[in-house]
C-alpha positions in Angstrom: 0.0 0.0 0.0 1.1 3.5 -1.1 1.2 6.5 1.1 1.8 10.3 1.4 2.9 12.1 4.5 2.4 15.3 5.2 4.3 16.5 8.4 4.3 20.3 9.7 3.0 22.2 6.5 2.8 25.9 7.1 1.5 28.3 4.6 1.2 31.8 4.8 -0.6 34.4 1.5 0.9 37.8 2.4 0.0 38.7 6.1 -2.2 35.5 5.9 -1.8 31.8 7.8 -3.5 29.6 5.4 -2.8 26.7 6.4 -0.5 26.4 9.8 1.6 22.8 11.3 -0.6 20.5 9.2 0.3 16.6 9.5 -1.4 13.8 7.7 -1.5 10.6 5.8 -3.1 9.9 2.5 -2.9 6.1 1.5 -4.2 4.0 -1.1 -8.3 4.0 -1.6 -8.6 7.2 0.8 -11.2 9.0 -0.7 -10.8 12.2 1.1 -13.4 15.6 0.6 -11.3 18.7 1.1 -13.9 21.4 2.5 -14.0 24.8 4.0 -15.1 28.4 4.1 -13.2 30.2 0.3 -10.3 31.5 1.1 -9.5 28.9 3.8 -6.2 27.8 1.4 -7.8 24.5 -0.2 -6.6 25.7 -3.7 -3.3 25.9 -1.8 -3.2 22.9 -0.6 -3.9 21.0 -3.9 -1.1 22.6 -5.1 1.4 22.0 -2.8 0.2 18.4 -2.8 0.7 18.5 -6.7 4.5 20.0 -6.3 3.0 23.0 -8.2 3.6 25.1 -5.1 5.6 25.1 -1.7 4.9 25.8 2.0 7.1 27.6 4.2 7.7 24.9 5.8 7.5 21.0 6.5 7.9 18.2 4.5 6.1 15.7 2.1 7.1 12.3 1.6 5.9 9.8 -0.6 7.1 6.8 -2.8 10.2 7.6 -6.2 7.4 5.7 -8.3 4.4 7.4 -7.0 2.5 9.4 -9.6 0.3 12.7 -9.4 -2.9 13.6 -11.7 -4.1 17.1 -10.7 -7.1 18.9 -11.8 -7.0 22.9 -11.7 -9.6 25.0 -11.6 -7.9 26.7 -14.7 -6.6 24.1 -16.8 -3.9 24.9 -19.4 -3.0 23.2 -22.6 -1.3 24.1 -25.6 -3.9 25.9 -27.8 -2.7 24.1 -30.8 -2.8 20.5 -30.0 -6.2 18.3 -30.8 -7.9 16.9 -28.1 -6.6 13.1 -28.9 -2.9 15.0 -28.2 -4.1 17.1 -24.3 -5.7 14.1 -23.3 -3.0 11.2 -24.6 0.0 13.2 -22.6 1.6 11.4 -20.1 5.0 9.1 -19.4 3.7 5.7 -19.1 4.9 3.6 -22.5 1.3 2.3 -22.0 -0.4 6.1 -22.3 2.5 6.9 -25.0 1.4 3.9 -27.4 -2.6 5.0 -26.8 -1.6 8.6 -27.7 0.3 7.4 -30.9 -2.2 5.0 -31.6 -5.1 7.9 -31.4 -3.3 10.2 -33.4 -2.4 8.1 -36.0 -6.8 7.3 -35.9 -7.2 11.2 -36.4 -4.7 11.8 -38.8 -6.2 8.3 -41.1 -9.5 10.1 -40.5 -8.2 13.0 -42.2 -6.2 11.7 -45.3 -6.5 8.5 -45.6 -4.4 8.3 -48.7 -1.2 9.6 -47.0 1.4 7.0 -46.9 3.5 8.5 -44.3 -0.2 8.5 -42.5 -1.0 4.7 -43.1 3.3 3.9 -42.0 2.6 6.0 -38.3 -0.8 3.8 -38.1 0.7 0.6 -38.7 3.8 1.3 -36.3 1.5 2.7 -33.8 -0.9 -0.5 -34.2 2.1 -2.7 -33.6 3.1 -0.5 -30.4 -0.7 -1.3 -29.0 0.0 -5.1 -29.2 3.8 -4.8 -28.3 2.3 -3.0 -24.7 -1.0 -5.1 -24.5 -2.7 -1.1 -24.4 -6.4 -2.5 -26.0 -7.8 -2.2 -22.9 -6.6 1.0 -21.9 -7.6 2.5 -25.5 -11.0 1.3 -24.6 -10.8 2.3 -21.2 -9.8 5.7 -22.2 -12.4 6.0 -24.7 -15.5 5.2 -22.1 -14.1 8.6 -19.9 -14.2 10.4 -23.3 -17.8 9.4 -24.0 -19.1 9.6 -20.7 -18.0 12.7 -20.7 -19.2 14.2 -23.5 -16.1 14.3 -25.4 -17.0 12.6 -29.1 -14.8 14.5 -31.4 -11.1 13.7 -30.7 -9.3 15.7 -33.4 -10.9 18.8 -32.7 -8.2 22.1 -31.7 -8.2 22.5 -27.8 -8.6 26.7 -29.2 -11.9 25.8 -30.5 -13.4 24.9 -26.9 -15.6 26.2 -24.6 -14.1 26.6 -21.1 -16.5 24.2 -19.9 -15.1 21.6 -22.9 -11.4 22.1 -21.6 -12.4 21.6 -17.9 -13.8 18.2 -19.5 -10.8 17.4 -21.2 -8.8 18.1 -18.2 -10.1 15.9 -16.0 -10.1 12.7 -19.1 -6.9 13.4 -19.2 -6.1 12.9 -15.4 -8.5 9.9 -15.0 -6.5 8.0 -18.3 -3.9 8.3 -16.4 -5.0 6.3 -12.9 -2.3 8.1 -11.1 -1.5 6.8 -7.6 -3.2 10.0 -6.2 -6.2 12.1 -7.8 -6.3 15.5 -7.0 -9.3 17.3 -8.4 -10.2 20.6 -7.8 -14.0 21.5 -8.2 -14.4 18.1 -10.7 -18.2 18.5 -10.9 -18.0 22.1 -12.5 -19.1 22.0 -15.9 -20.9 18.9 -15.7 -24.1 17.9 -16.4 -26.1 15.4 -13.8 -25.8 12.1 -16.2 -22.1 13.0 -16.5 -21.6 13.7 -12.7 -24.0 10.1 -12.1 -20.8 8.7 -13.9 -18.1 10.0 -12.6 -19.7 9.6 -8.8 -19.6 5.7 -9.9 -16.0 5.6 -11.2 -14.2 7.6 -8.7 -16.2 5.2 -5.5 -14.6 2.7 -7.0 -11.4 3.8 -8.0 -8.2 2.0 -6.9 -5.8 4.8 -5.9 -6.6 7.9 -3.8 -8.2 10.6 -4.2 -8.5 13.9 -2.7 -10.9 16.6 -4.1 -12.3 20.0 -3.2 -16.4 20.1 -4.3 -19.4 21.9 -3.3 -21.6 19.5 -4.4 -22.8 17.5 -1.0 -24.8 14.5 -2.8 -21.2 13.9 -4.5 -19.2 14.0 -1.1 -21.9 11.7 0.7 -21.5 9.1 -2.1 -18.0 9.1 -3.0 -16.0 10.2 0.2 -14.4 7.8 3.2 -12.8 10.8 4.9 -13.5 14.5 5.1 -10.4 17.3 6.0 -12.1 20.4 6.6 -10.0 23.3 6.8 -11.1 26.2 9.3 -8.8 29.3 10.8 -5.4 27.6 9.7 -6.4 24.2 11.1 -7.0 20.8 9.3 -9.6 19.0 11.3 -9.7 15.1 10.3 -12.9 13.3 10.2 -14.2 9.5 9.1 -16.8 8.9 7.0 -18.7 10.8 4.4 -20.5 14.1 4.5 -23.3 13.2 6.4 -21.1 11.6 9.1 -19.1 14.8 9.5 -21.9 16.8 9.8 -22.9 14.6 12.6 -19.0 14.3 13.9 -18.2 18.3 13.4 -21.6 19.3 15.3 -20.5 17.1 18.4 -16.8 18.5 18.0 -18.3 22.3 18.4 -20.6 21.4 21.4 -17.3 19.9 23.2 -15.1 22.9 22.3 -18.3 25.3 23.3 -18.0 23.7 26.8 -14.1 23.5 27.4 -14.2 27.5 26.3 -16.8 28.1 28.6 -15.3 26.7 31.7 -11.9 28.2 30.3 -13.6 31.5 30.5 -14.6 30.9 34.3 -11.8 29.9 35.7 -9.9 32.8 33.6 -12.3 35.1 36.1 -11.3 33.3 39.4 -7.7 33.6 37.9 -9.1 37.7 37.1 -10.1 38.2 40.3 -7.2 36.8 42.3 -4.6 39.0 40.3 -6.8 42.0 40.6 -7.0 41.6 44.5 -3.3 41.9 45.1 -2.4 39.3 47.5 0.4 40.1 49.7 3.3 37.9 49.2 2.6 35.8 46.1 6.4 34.7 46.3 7.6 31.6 44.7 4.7 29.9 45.6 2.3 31.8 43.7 4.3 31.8 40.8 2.9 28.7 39.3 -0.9 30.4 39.7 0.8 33.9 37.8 2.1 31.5 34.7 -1.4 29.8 34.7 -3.4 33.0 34.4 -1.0 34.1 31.4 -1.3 31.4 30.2 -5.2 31.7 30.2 -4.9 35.0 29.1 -3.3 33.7 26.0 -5.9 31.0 25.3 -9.1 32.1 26.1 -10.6 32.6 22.7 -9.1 29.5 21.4 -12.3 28.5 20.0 -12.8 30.1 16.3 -16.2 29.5 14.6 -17.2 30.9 10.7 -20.5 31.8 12.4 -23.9 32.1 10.9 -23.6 33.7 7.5 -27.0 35.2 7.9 -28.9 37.3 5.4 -32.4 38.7 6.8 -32.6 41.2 3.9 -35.9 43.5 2.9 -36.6 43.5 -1.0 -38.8 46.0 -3.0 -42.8 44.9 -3.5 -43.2 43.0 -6.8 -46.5 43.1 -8.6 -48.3 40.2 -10.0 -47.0 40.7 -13.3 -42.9 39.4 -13.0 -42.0 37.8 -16.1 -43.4 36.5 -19.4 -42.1 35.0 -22.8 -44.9 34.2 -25.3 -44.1 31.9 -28.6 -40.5 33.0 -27.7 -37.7 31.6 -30.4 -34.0 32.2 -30.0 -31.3 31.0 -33.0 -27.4 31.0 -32.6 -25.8 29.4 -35.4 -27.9 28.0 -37.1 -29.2 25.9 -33.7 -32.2 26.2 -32.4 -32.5 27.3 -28.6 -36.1 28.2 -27.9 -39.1 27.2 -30.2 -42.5 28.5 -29.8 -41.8 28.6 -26.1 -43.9 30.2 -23.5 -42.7 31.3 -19.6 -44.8 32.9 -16.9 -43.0 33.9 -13.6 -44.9 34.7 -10.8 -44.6 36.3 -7.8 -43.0 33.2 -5.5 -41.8 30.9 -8.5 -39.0 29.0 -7.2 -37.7 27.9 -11.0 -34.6 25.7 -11.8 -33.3 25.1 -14.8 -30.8 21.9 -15.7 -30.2 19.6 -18.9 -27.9 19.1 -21.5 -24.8 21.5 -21.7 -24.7 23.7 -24.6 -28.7 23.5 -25.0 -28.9 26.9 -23.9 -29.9 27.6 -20.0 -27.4 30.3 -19.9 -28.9 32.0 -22.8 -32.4 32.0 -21.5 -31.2 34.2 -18.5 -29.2 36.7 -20.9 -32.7 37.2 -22.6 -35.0 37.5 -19.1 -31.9 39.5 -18.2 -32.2 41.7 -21.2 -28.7 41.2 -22.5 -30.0 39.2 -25.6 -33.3 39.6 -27.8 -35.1 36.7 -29.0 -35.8 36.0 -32.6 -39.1 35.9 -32.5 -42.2 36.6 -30.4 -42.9 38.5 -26.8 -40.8 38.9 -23.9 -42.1 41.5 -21.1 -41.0 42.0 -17.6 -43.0 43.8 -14.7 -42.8 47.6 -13.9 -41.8 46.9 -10.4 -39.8 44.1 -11.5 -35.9 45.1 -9.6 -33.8 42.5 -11.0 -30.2 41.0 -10.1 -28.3 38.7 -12.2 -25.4 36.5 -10.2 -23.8 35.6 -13.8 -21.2 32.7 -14.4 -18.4 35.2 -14.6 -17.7 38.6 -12.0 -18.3 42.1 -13.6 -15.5 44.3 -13.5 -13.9 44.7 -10.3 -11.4 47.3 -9.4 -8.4 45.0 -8.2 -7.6 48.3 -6.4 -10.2 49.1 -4.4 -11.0 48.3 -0.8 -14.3 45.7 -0.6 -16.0 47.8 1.7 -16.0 50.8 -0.9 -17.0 48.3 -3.5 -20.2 47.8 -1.3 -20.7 50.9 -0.7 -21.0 52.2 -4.4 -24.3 50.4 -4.0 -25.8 51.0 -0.6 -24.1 52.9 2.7 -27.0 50.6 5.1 -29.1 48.3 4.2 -32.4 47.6 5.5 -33.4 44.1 6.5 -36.4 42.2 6.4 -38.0 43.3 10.2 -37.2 47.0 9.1 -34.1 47.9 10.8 -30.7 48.2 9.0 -27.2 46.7 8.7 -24.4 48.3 8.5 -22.2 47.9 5.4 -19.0 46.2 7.8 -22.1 44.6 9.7 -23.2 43.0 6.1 -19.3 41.6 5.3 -18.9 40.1 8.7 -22.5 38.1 8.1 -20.9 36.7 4.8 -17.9 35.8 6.7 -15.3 38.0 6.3 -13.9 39.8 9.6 -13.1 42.9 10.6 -9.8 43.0 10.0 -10.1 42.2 6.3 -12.3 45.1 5.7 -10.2 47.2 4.0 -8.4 44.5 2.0 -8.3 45.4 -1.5 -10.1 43.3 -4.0 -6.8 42.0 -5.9 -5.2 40.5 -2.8 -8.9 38.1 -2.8 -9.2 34.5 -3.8 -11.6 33.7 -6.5 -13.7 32.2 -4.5 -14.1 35.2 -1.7 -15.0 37.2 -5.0 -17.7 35.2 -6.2 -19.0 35.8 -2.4 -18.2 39.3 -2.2 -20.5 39.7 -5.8 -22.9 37.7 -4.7 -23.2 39.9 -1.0 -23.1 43.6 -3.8 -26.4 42.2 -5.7 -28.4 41.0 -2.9 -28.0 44.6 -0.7 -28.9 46.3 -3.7 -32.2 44.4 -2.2 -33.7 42.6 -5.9 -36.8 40.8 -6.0 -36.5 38.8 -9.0 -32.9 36.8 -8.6 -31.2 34.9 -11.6 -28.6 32.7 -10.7 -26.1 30.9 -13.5 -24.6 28.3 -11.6 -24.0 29.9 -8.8 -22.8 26.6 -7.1 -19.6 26.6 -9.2 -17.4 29.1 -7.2 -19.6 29.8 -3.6 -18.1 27.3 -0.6 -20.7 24.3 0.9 -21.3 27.4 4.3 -21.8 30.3 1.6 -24.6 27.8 -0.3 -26.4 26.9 2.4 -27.1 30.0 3.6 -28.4 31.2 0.4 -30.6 28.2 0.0 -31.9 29.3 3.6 -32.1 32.9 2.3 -33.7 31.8 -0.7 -36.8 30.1 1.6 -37.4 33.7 3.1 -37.0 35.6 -0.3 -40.3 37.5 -1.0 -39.1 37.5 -5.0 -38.9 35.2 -7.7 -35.7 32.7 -8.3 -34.8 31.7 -10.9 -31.3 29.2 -11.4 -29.6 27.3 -13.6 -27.7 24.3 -12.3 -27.2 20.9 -12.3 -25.9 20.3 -8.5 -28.7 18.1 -7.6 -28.9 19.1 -4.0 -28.7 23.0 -4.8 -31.9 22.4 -6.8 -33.8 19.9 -4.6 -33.2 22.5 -1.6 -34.5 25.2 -3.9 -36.6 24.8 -7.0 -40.0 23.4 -7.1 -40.3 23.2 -10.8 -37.8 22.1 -13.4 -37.2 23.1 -16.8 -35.3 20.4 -18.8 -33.3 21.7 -22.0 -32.7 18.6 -24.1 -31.3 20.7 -27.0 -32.8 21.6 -30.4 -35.5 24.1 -28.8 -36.9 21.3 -26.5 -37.6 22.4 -23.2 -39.6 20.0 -20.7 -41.5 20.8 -17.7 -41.4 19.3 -14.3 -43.0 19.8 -11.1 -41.2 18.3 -8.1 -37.5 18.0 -7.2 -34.5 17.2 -9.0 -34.2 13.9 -7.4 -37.4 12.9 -8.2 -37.2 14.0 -11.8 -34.0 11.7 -12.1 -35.7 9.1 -10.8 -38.7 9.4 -12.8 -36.4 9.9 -16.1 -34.4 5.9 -15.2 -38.4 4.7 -14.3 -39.1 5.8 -17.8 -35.9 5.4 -20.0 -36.0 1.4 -18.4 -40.0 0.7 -19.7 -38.7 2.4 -23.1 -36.0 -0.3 -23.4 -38.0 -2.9 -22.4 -40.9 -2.1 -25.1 -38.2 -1.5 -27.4 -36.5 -5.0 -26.8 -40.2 -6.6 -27.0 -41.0 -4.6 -30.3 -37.6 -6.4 -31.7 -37.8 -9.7 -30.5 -41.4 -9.6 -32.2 -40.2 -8.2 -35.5 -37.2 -10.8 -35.3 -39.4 -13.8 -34.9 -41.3 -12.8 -37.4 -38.8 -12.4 -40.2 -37.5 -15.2 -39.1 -41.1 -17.3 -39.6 -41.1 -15.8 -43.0 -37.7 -16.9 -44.0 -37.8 -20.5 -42.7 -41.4 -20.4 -44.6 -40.2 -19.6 -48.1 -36.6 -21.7 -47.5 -36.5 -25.1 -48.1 -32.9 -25.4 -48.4 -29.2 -24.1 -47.2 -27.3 -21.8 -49.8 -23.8 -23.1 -50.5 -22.2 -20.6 -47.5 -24.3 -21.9 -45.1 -23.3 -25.3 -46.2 -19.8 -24.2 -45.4 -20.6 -22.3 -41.9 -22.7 -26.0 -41.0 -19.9 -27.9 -41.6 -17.7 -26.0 -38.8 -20.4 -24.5 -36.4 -20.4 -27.6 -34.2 -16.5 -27.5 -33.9 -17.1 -23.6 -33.5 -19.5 -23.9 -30.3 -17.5 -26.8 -29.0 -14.6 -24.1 -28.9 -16.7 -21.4 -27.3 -17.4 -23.4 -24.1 -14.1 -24.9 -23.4 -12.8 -20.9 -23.6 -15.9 -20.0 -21.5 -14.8 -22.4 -18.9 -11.3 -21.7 -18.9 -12.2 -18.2 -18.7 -14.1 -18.7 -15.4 -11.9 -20.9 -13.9 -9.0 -18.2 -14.0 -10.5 -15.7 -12.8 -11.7 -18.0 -9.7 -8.1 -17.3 -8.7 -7.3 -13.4 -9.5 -8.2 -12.7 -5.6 -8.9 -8.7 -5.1 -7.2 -7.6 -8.4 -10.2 -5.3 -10.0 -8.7 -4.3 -12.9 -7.8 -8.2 -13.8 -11.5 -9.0 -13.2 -13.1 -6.8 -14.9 -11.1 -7.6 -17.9 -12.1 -11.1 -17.4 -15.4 -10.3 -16.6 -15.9 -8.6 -20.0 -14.0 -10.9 -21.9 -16.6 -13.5 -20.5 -20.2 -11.3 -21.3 -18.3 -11.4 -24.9 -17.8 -14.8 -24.9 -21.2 -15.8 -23.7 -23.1 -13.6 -26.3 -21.1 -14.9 -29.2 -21.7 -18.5 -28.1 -25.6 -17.5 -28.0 -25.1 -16.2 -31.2 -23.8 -19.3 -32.5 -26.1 -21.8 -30.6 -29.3 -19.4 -32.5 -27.3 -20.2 -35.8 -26.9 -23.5 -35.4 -31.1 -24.4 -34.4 -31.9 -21.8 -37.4 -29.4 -24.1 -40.2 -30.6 -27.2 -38.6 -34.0 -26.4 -39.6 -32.9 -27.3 -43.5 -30.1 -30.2 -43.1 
């Protein structure tokens, strides 16, 4: 078994501990959730853990042969290289003869006249059988697929930033590294891909450690949880739900010590204050332990409630409407004939398909974009904020309490008092003392929350959120699904983190692409499981419909035949030999992989090579009762 050691890490951003004496062990099948409040140094820590960056001090050890696969939030590749080149890199003669071997695939696909093409295929086809890499190339090409990548020789500079994210992390999950870091791996997702990649990673061989906000993925995949608070790595077992459990129990302990901490620190108070006569050398011991009291008494840190109670302006009953709307980009067809009403309380989500146009439908409710055709009209009192996938300008320069106060000096809250501005940033967790911090010194993460706090003051009651689980930490999310409950507005988000949307939208809109938009009224969850329910009966009837039409054909043939055709003479004469082949590979087949023990890559391989085996004997024993019909 493998392992990592961390021992003693210290990291420190500027006049900021990030992280501060961190020790711990990662070993093989780990399957560790990395959590805590943005700007808590998690980025950080991926990439000290990926050599990419250094702390000021400590030391990681790990094995000469163990191997890294890192996923970045930003992930860099060479504009100019196809996708069968980004996601093909690596060291491994195995990954080298799967990226030659794909190349040479592209490059056929391309010319397939060129000689020098056909030589590179035909040395890289050799190079396949010389590693044994057939299984990898297969391996490699169910990631692609199941995550949406189908064209392999298309430029990395013609795709989306959500395509490269996608590309990033094929690339890292080819590889099966010893240790999987992923940073934010759901992001740019949708739910059938992230109902994937929940499966492969639970049952991935190595370790893995990733940051996500997306709680239904931590509770399924994750074994361990590190949560990192105040410069402190707190180690817990289980998944999510059991550290919600374990960190709750952990805070009521720590609430108790403080609190007898804090009375004897008044004994201690009082005893120093009353000036006993000579404390000597035998009071000295009493002195030391009210310094040292002193010293600890707010030892306890907690991110607090980030609580927003916020008024919004009355909104009439006419919100939002789109009437025979159609929208066209390219030639593709976003909305058809489609129709929207948005009342007063709609809690709305929108999820489906990537690329089938979600994001556009809130550029044209947010007036950014037209549609093509038909009516779109929005309420007069209708005050509208839009949390978009990407931060407006902000003044790297400026202080992030002048940013807020561009838009509001006080704010006033839903019982009719007000908040102060520094009142407001300390609710959305950040303290006093970073008040005056200027906006470039930030993580991106404390941006997106520090956007996120400028459009709700500003006090909307009509809210559209694009994806606004992407960048906002698991504390930051739940408070805005709590603040979303008391909103007196409309909502109205795209996403495709299940929980988000079960916590927040009663009615769905599906985008399946090509202007087809369904409509669903419950919770994400239940529209998943009503979409297996339903996709299952369709592949029954549809396996019914051609067994039916099978058998028939086959009556009709057997009806007008009355004799074999000189091929199927030839196939009778070796069909018998053929099955008796079949089962004594079928049974050797079984009986070795009776004795592979725990090795899950070796049975799987054997486990498909057996399903294939099994169906082509079926195949032959059908053949054989259909030709025996005429000898």
């Amino acid at each position: 078994m493998k392992e990592l050691r961390v021992d003693h890490l210290t990291k420190t951003y500027g006049e900021k501990t990030l992280f501060d004496d961190l020790s711990f062990l990662i070993q093989t099948k780990d399957k560790i959730g990395l959590i805590g409040v943005n700007g808590t140094g998690k980025t950080s820590l991926l990439n000290i853990l990926a050599d990419k960056d250094s702390g000021d001090s400590g030391d990681i050890k790990r094995p000469q042969d163990y191997h890294i696969g890192y996923l970045s939030q930003d992930t860099e590749f060479d504009e100019n290289l196809t996708v069968a080149e980004a996601v093909f890199q690596g060291d491994s003669p195995l990954l080298q003869a799967v990226h030659d071997y794909e190349v040479a695939l592209v490059n056929l696909a391309i010319d397939g006249s060129n000689e020098a093409y056909q030589q590179n295929y035909t040395r890289a086809e050799e190079k396949m059988n010389k590693e044994d890499a057939w299984t990898a190339d297969t391996h490699a090409k169910t990631i692609l697929t199941q995550l949406g990548i189908t064209d392999v020789s298309k430029k990395i500079k013609e795709l989306s930033g959500g395509q490269k994210k996608r590309v990033g992390l094929a690339q890292v999950l080819i590889q099966e590294p010893d240790l999987l870091l992923l940073d934010e791996p759901t992001n740019h997702l949708d739910y059938k891909a992230i109902e994937w990649l929940e499966s492969y990673l639970s049952q991935y061989r190595g370790a893995l450690v990733m940051v996500t906000h997306d709680r239904y993925f931590l509770d399924k995949v994750t074994n361990r949880i590190f949560e990192l608070s105040f410069g402190k790595l707190y180690e817990y077992k289980g998944n999510y739900q059991a550290y919600l459990a374990a960190k709750s129990e952990r805070e009521v302990t720590e609430r108790a010590q403080e609190h007898k901490r804090k009375q004897l620190y008044k004994q201690e108070l009082a005893w120093m204050r009353a000036g006993v006569q000579a404390r000597g050398t035998k009071q000295q011991a009493r002195i030391d332990r009210f310094t040292d009291l002193k010293e600890n008494l707010h030892q306890v840190k907690e991110n607090g409630e980030v609580e927003i109670s916020l008024g919004s302006q009355r909104l009439g009953k006419k919100v939002l409407s789109i009437e025979d709307g159609g929208f066209e980009i390219n030639n593709q067809s976003i909305l058809n004939e489609f129709n929207l009403l948005v009342q007063g309380r709609d809690r709305i989500g929108i999820t489906g398909r990537n690329g089938a146009g979600k994001s556009t439908l809130l550029n044209i409710l947010a007036g950014r974009l037209e549609l093509t055709h038909g009516v779109y009209e929005i309420g007069e009192t209708v005050r509208l904020a839009y949390y978009t996938q990407v931060n407006e300008d902000m003044d790297p320069n400026k202080r992030m309490i002048q940013y807020l106060q561009e838009v509001a000096e006080e704010v006033k809250q839903a019982d009719g008092s007000s908040a102060s501005i520094a009142d407001m940033l300390e609710r959305f967790l950040f303290p006093k003392s970073s008040h005056g911090t200027i906006i470039g010194k930030l993580s991106g993460g404390e941006k997106r929350r520090l956007f996120l706090l400028k459009l709700l003051i500003a006090q909307p009651n009509v809210l559209l959120l694009d994806e606004p689980t992407n960048d906002l930490d698991i504390d930051t999310l739940t408070v805005l699904e709590d603040y979303i409950k008391q909103f007196n507005g409309a909502i109205i988000a795209v996403s495709h983190d299940r929980y988000f949307l079960d916590k927040v939208a009663e009615k769905l809109l599906v985008f399946q692409g090509d202007g087809i938009i369904s409509e669903y009224f419950g919770t994400m969850s239940e529209y998943l499981a009503s979409a297996k329910e339903e996709a299952k009966h369709n592949l029954q009837t549809k396996k019914v419909m051609a067994e039916f039409q099978a058998t028939k054909v086959q009556e009709k043939m057997i009806a007008e035949k009355t004799k074999l055709t000189y091929n199927e003479k030839k196939e009778w004469e070796t069909i018998e030999s053929d099955i008796e082949t079949l089962e004594t590979k079928l049974e050797g087949l079984t009986e070795e992989m009776n004795h592979q023990g725990s090795d899950f890559t070796k049975l799987q391989e054997l486990q498909n090579k057996i399903s294939a085996t099994e169906e082509e004997l079926e195949e032959k024993m059908t053949r054989w009762e259909y030709l025996s019909e005429f000898v």
